[in-house]
N, C-alpha and C positions, 0 to 999 in steps of 0.2 A: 262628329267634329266638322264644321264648316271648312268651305277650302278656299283659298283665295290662288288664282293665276298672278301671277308677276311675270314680265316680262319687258324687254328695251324695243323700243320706236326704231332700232337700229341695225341691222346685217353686220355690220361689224362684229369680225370675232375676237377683239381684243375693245368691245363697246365699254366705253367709261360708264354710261349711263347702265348696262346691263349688271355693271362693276355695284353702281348705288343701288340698284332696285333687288339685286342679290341681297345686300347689307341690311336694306330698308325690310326687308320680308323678315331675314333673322331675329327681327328688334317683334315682328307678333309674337303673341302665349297663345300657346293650344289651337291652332290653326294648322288645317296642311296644307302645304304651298305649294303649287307647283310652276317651278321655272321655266317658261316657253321660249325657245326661239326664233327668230323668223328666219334663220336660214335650212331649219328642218322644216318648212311649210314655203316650198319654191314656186313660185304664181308666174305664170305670164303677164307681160304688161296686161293690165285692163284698158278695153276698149271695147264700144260697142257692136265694133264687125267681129271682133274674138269671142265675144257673151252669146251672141247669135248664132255663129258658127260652131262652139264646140260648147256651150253652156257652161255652167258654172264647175270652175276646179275642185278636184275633190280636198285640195290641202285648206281652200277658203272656207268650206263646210266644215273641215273638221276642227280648225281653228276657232271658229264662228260657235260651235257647239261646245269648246273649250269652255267659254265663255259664258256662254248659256248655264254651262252645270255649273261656275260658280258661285259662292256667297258674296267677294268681292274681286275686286281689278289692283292693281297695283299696279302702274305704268310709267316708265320713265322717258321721258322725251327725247330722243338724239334730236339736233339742228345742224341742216345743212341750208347757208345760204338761206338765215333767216327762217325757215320753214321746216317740215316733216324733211325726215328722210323721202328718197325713193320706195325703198322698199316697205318702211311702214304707211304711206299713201294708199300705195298699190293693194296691199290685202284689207287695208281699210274700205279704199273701193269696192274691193271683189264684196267683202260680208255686207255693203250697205244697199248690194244691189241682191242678195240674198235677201235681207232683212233689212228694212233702214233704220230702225232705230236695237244698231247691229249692239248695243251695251246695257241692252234690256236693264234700265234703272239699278244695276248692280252698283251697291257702292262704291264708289271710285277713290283710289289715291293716285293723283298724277304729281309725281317728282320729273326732275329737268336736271343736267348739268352739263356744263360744254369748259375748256378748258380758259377760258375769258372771264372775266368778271362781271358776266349778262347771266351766264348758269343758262342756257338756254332761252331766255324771257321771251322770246318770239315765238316758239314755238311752241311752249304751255302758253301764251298770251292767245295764240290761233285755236288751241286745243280747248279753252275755258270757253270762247267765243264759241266757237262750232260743235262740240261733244254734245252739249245740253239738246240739240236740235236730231243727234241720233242715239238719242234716249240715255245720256249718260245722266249719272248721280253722283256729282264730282263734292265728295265730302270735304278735302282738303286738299293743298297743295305743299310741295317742296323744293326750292332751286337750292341748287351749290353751285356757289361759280367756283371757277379758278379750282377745279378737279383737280390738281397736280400738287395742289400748295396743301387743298384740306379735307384730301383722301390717299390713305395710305394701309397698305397690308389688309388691305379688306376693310375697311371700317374711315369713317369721320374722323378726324385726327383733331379736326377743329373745334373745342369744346362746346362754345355758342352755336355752331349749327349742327352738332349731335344733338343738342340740348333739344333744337327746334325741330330735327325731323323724328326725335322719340315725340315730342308731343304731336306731331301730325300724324303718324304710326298711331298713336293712343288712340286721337280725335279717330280716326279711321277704323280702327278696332270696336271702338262702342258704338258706332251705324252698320256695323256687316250682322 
């Protein structure tokens, strides 16, 4: 059975986007998934006097190999202030100074949502621009804006864009 990682761009443990990419993974057939978090993988800021001095952390490696043994990626973008989180930055750093093309052409599905009616756009807009250049294979995408209005009790409430992240779930399912 292939397996695909899902997990949120976000430390938050009440993450809206961890809320979607939870939802978005139950909508695969015959896949095993498995839910990552970043706050069970706790990294020191990256910089290159801490890489030097105590080399690479073991939670980056093990994250980093997460990923490695998958069939595909399913990743949901938190935005802070226009851009990544912190904390998803950070361990993005640590595996790219491990590996730089740290998404070894794994199929990718990046979804986004933020409680505005952008769904994130900024930060899957940075994600689509830069992922390709560290070896990602971004099959398809999914924003929901306005998380509050058109997600509810676990799931898409909003008809039209359930409609549209099972067809990107789909699109994504026939590339892993």
């Amino acid at each position: 059975m292939k397996k695909i990682i899902a997990f949120a761009g976000s430390n938050s443990k009440k993450s809206i986007n961890k809320q979607l990419v939870v939802y978005a993974s139950s909508l695969l057939n015959d896949f095993e998934v498995e839910v990552l978090d970043l706050n069970d993988y706790p990294l020191p800021i990256y910089g290159v006097d801490e890489e030097i001095e105590n080399g690479f952390p073991a939670n980056a490696v093990i994250f980093l190999n997460k990923l490695k043994e998958a069939d595909g990626i399913m990743l949901s973008l938190a935005e802070h202030n226009g851009n990544f989180t912190v904390a998803f930055k950070n361990i993005v750093d640590w595996m790219s100074r491990i590996e730089q093309k740290l998404w070894n052409n794994k199929p990718m599905l990046l979804l986004s949502t933020s409680p505005g009616g952008r769904g994130g756009a900024s930060s899957m807009a940075i994600a689509k621009n830069g992922f390709p250049h560290m070896g990602a294979n971004i099959i398809t995408d999914f924003s929901l804006p306005k998380f509050y209005d058109n997600f509810k009790d676990g799931s898409v409430v909003n008809e039209e864009f359930n409609e549209d992240l099972i067809k990107a779930v789909k699109t994504f399912e026939k590339e892993v």
